[in-house]
N, C-alpha and C positions, 0 to 999 in steps of 0.2 A: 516334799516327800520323795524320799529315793527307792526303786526298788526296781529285781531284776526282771525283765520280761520273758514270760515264758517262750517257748516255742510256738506254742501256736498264736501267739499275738505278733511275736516276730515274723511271723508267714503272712499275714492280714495285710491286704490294700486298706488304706483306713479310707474308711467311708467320703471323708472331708477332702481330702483327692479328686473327687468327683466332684462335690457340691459345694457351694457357696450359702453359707448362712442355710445352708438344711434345703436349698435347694438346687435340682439339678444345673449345670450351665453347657452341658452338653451334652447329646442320644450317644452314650455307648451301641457297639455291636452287638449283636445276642449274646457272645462267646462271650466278651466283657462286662454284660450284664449278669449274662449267668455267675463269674466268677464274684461279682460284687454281690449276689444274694448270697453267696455261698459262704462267701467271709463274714456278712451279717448274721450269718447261722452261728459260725462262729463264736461272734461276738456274744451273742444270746448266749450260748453255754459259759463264756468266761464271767458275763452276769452272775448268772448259778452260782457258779464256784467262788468268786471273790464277791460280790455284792454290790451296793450301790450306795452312796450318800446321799437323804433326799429330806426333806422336812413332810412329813403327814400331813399337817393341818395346812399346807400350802397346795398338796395336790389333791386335797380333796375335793374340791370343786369339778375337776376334770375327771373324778372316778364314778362310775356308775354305782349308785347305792344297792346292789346287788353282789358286784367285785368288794365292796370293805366289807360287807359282811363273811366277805371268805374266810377261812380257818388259816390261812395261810395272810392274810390281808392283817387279817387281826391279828398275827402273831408278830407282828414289825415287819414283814417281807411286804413287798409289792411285786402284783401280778395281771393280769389282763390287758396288757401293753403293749406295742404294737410299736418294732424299729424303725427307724426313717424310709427304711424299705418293704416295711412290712411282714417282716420275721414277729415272730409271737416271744416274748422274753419274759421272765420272771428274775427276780433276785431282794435276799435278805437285806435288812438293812446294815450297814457297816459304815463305822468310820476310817476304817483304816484298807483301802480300796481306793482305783483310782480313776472312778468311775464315780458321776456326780449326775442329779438332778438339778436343773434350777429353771426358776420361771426367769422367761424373757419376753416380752412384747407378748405378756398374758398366754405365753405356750410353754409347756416344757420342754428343756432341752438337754439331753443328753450329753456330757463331757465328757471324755475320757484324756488322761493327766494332762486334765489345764488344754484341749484340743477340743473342740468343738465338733459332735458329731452328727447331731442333725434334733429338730424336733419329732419328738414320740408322742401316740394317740394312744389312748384307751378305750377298750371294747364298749359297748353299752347294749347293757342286758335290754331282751327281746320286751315291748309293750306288755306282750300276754302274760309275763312273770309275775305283773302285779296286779293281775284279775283273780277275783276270789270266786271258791269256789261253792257250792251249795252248801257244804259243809262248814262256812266260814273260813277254812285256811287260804293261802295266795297258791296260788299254781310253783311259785318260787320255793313252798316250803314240801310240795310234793315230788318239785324234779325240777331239773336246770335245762335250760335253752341251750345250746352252744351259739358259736356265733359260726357253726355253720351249718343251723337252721335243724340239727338234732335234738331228741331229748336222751339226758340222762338221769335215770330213776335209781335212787340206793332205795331199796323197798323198806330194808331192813336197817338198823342199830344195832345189833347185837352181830355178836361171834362165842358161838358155844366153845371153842377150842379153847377160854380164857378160863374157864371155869376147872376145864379140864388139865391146866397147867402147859398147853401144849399151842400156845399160839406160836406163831410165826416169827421169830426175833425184829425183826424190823418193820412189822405192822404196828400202825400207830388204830386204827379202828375202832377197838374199844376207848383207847383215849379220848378220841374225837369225836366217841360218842358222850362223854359227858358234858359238853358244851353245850347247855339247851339251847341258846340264839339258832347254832345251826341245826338242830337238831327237834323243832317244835314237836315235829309228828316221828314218834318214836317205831311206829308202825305203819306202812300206808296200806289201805285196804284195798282192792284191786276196784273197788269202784272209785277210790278216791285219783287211781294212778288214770284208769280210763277217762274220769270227766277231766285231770288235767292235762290228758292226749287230747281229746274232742275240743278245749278252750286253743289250745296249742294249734290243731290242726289248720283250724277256724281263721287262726291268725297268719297262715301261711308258714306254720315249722312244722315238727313233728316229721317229718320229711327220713328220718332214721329213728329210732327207738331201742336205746339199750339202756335191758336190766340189771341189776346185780344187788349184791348184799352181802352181809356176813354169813359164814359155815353155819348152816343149817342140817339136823338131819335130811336124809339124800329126800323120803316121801314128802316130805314138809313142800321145799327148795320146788317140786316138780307142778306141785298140785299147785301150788300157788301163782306159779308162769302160765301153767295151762288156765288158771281163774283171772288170771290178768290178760291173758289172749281173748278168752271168751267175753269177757268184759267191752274191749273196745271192737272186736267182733258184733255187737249188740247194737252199733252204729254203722262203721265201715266195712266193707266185704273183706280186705286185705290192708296191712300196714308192712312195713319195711324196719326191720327188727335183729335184734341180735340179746339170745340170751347165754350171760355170763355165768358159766355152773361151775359146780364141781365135778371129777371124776366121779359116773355113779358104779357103783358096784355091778351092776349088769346096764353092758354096755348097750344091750337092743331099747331101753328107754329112750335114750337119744333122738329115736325116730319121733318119739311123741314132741317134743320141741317142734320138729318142721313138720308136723302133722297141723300142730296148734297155729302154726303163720310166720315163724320166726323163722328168717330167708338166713340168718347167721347163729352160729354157737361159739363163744370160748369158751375154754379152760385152763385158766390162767397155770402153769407150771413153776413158775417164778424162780426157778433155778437149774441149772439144766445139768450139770456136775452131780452123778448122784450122791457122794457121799456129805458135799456142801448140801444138796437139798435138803438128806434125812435131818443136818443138823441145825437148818436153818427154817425148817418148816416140819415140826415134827407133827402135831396133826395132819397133814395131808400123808406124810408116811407113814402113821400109823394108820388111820381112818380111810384112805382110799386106793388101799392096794399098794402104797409105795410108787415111785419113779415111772418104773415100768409101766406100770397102768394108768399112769397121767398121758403116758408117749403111748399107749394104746388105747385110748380115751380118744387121744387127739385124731391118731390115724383113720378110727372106727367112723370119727365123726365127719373126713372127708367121704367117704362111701356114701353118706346119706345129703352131707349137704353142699357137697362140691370144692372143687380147688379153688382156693380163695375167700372161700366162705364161713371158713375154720380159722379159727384164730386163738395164741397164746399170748403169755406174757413172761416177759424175762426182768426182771429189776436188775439195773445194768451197775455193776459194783460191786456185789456182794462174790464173785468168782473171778477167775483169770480172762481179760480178755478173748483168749484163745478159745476159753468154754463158751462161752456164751457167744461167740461167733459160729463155732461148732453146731449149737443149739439152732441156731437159726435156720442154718443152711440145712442142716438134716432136716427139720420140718419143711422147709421150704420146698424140699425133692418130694414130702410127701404130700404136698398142693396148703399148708396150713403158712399161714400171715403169724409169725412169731415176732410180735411188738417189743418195745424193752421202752422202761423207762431209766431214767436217773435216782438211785441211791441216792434218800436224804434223810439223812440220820433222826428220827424225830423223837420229842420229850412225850418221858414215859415208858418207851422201848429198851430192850435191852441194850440195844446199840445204838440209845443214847449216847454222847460224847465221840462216838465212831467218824471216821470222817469219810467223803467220798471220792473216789479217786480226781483226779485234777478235769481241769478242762479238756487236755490234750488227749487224755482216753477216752474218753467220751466223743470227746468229735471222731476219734477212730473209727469207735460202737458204729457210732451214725454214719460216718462215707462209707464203711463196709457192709453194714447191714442192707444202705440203699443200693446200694450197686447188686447183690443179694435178690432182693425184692425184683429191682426190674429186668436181672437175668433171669426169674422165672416166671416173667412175664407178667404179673400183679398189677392190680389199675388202682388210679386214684380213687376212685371209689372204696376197694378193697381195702385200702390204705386207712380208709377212714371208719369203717364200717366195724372196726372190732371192740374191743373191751376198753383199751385204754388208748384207741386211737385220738389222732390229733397232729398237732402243729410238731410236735420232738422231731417226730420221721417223718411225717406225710410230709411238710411243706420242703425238705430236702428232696425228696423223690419228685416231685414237682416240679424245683427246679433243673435236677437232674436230666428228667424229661420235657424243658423247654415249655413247661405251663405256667407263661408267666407274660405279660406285654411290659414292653420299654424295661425298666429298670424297678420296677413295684411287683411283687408277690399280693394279688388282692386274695382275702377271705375266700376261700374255698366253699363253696355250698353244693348241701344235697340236694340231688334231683327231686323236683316236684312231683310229689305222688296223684296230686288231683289236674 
């Protein structure tokens, strides 16, 4: 197979430079370490973008039965994976990629064209995911563990904006709400979300707790965080939380979130260009005051709950580079954690068939955004603590910041609350 390499593969130390058969043969420098995680960041995004060749029923032994039931698992991709170095990766399945899966001496190994680049591990979901609860469901079908010891709750399935003609061009949400596998408890009830906090806590997670769901009327959305506060309030004095709202219409509600226990809020923005917003999220610019009032939503919500405790989200793709680096750094002057993910086009969407920009933009997104982040001083915690936090940024800024021993990025975990 012949094909040209982009730029940013051309820049890559390749991993196998360092290691022998997947492992190390000699302690690089910190400075030399740092720049080998940084290329396996890399690597991880040209995953994304070009994909992997790998046989299912060969890795499925190695995958956590928690990870294949993912919507993303099940849909030919593979995820919950873990680089030779410990970078977090994901990617589609593909034959025409040059980048391979294959078992060796019973492990996987990651190739890249016919180069051998080291054995990959996969995550394995937390014990407490598969304890049931008084209601008969698994704690797994009310909320996900991370593997760095957080829960994340979708309370909801539903997004009113679909009915209303006005969803978001690139949310796939309702789609993936018709999957019953993942999808058993189409509603969770806020006692159902507390007793699977209280099994979770019990087990040593639960350590961060973020909500979210589909667009809700704004009273619905409020009253139901504030019954899911009070709820596992009914056990512990205090939990460590972050809830993911909309812009509401009067902005003094917001106090009630950090009244109720919740130490973080987003509000996801998802595009930061206003007139790409209106046309890309036309419920949030009809329904919540437009642009302006998301970026005043956001500012209102540092007053109450502090720099760094505000958090958006930008989906990184769908505007110019330029914007969405702009987006950043303006929130970030006014103390709020403006996250981004990666653009991926999904079935069912209107921008299905859409494609996302290459590797190399994306790896731009991430060196500038992190450099961003730790010029206005933001901690790893912060890092991890918002709406759609995780391994994309976090584990860049971490090595950015020298949090890391020898030549391995380990799993990041939240602080223990008890």
């Amino acid at each position: 197979m012949f094909f040209i390499k982009s730029k940013i593969e051309r820049s890559m130390v390749t991993v196998e430079q360092s290691t022998n058969n997947g492992k190390t043969t000699a302690t690089l420098d910190k400075a030399d370490a740092q720049r080998l995680l940084l290329d396996e960041a890399k690597l991880g995004l040209l995953l994304t973008e070009k994909g992997l060749s790998f046989s299912a029923d060969e890795l499925k032994k190695f995958q956590d039965p928690i990870e294949l039931s993912s919507g993303f698992n099940r849909g030919g991709g593979l995820t919950g994976f873990y680089l030779p170095h410990g970078i977090s990766a994901r990617g589609r399945y593909s034959r025409w990629t040059p980048y391979a899966l294959v078992i060796e001496d019973n492990e996987p190994v990651l190739y890249d064209d016919g180069k051998r680049v080291g054995v990959i591990s996969f995550h394995k979901g937390h014990p407490a995911s598969e304890k049931l609860l008084s209601t008969g469901e698994k704690v797994r079908d009310i909320t996900n563990i991370s593997a760095q010891g957080g829960l994340h709750v979708m309370y909801s399935n539903e997004c009113s904006l679909k009915d209303l003609g006005e969803d978001c061009l690139y949310c796939a949400f309702n789609e993936r709400a018709k999957d019953g596998t993942l999808n058993k408890v189409l509603l969770k009830s806020p006692k159902q979300v507390a007793e699977a906090y209280d099994i979770a806590r019990q087990a040593g997670a639960a350590n961060h707790f973020r909500i979210t769901g589909g667009f809700v009327p704004e009273r619905r959305e409020l009253e139901y965080y504030l019954d899911v506060a009070d709820a596992i309030k009914e056990k512990y004095s205090s939990f460590y939380g972050c809830a993911v709202v909309g812009a509401p219409a009067d902005l003094s509600v917001l106090s009630r979130y950090k009244e109720a226990g919740f130490d973080n809020v987003s509000t996801n923005i998802e595009v930061w260009d206003k007139n790409i917003f209106a046309a890309m999220c036309p419920g949030k610019e009809k329904r919540n005051g437009g642009w302006q009032h998301w970026v005043d939503a956001l500012e209102y919500s540092v007053y109450i709950f502090g720099r760094g405790n505000v958090h958006s989200a930008i989906v990184g793709g769908l505007e110019p580079l330029e914007s969405t680096l702009e987006g950043i750094e303006y929130l970030a002057t006014k103390g709020v954690v403006c996250h981004f993910s990666a653009f991926r086009p999904e079935k069912g969407t209107p921008l299905e068939g859409y494609r996302s920009p290459e590797a190399e933009w994306h790896w731009q997104l991430l060196d500038k955004a992190t450099d961003i982040f730790r010029r206005y001083g933001f901690t790893t915690l912060q890092m991890y603590s918002g709406n759609a936090s995780g391994p994309h940024s976090a584990q860049v800024f971490q090595i950015k910041a020298g949090e890391f021993e020898g030549e391995h990025l380990a799993p990041w975990k939240f602080p223990s609350l008890d």
